[in-house]
C-alpha positions as CSV (number, residue, x, y, z in Angstrom):
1,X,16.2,44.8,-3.2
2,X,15.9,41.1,-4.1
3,X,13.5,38.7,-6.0
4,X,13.4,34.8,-6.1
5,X,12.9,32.9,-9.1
6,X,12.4,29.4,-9.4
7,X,15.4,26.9,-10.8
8,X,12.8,26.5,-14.1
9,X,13.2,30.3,-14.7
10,X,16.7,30.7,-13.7
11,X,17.6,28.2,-16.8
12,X,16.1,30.2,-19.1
13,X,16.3,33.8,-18.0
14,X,19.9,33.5,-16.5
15,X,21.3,36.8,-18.7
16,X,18.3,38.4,-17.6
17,X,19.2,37.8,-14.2
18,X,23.2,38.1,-14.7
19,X,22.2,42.0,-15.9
20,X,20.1,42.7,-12.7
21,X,22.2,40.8,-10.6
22,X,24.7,43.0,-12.5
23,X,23.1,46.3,-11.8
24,X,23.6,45.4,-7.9
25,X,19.6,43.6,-7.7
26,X,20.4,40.5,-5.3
27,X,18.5,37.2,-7.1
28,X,17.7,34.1,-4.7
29,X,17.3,30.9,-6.8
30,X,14.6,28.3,-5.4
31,X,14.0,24.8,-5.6
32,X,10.1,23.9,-4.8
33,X,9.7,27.2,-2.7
34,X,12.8,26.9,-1.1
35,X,16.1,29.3,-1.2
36,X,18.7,27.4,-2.4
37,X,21.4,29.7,-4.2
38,X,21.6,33.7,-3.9
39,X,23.1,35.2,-7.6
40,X,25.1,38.6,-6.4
41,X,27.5,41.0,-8.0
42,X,30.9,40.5,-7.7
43,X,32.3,43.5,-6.1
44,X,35.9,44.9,-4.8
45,X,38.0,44.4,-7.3
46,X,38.9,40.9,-7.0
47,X,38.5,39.6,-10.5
48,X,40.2,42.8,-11.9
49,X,43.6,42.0,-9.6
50,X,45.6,39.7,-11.2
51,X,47.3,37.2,-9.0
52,X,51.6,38.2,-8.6
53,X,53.7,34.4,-8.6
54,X,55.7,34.4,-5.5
55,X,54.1,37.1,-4.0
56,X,54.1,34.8,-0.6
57,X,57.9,33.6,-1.0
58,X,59.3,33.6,2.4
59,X,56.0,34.4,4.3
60,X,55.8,30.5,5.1
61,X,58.2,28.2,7.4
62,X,58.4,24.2,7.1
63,X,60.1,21.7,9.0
64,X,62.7,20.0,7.3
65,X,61.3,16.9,8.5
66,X,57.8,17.4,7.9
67,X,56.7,14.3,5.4
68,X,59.0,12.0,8.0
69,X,57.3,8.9,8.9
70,X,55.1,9.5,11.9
71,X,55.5,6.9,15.6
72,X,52.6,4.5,15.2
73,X,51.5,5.8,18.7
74,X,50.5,9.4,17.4
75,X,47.7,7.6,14.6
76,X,46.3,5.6,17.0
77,X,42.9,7.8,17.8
78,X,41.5,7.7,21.7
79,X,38.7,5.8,22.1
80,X,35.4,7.4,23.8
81,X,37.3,6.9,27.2
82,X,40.4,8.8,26.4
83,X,42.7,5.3,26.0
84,X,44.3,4.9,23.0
């Protein structure tokens, strides 16, 4: 189930709509008739899972020469042709 306000009635009913957007009620926010925004609940947990540091140490590789200057060749873009 969903209902559309208008921006106007967003401003000043926004806890009412955080509580039935809360209580799983989808609410589309409109600008001159027009959807512009859709105000859902947040579900699956990801607010409640705290974020571990590290938690990605050694997933990654890099070069060791990755921030080395690069030829002046490789900026040069094509043109609409394919040259460069």
């Amino acid at each position: 189930m969903s209902i559309q306000v208008n921006v106007l009635e967003a401003k000043t009913q926004l806890s009412r709509l955080l509580d039935r957007a809360e209580a799983g009620e989808e609410v589309i926010i409109a600008r001159a008739g027009h959807p512009v925004a859709r105000l859902v609940p947040i579900t699956g947990g990801t607010m409640a899972t705290p974020r571990i540091l590290g938690a990605l140490k050694g997933k990654g590789w890099m070069a060791d020469d990755f921030d080395a200057p690069l030829d002046a060749d490789f900026l040069m873009a094509p043109d609409a042709s394919g040259r460069r």
